[in-house]
N, C-alpha and C positions, 0 to 999 in steps of 0.2 A: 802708831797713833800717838798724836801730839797728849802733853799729858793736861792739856785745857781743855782738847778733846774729849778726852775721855770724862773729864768732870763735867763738861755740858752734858753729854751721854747718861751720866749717871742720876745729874739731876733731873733731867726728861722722865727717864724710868721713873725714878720715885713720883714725880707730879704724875704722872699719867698713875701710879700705882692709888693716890692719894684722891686720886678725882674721881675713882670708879666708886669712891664713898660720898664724897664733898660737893653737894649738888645747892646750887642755887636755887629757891624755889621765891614764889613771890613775896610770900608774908615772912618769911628770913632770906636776902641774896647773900652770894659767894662775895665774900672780901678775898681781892685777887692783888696777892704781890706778885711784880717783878722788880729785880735789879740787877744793873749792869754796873760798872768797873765805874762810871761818875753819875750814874741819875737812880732813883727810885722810883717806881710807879706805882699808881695801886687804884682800882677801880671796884665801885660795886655793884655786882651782874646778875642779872634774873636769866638764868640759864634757860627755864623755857620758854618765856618771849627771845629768847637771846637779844638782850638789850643792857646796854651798860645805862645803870641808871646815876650815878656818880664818879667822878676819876679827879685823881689832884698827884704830883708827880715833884721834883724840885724845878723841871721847867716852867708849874704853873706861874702866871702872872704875880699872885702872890706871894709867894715864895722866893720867885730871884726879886722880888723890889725890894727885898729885907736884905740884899746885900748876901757875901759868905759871910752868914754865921754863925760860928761855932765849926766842926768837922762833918762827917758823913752822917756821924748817928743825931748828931742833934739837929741836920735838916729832914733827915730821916723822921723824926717823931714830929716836927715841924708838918710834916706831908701829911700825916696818921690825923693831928689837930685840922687840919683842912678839908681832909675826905670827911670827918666827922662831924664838922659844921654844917657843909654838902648834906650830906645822907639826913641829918638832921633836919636842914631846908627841904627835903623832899619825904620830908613824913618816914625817912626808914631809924629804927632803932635797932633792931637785933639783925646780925648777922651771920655768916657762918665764914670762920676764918681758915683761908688758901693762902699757905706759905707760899706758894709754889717749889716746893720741892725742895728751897734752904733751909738750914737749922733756924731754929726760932732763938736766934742772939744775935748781938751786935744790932745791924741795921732792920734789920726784919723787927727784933723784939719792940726796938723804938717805937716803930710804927706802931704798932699796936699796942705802946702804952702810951702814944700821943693821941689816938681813936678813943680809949676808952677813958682818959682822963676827960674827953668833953663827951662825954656821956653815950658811946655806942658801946650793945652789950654785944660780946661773946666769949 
């Protein structure tokens, strides 16, 4: 086994380990990271409608119109400022935050202090 392999593997395990706590409900949704090797994603989800009620990403419209700017973490917190306007536009404030399964540094941590500098709490 490839050893990229193995670190998808292992981060699955933990997300799934993390999710059996980490539930979306409507009056708090699940703030859901993912990233890959050039983009960030990040959506916010009422797991029992299973409905994504906000998402913003570095391919959103807003985000590539601003050009590359800065590296990974600063579009990264760039994304966290966008979801947070979003969620804000649709009445949500508090949520419940889903790493998914990465360390909470580097581009993960961005996100979420680009969310809560415009004012989403978790």
């Amino acid at each position: 086994m490839s050893d990229a392999r193995a670190i998808a593997i292992a981060r699955r395990k933990r997300h799934r380990r993390v999710r059996k706590k980490v539930v979306g409900r409507p009056e708090r949704p699940r703030l859901s990271v993912f990233k890959s090797a050039r983009h960030i994603y990040a959506q916010i989800i009422s797991d029992l409608e299973a409905r994504t009620l906000a998402a913003a990403s570095t391919l959103s419209p807003e985000v590539r119109a601003q050009g590359k700017v800065g590296n990974k973490t600063a579009q990264a917190k760039r994304v966290g400022e966008l979801l947070a306007e979003r969620a804000l536009a649709a009445q949500i404030r508090q949520v419940v935050f889903d790493r998914g399964g990465y360390r909470f540094h580097g581009r993960v941590k961005a996100l979420a202090a680009g969310a809560r500098e415009k004012g989403l709490q978790f």
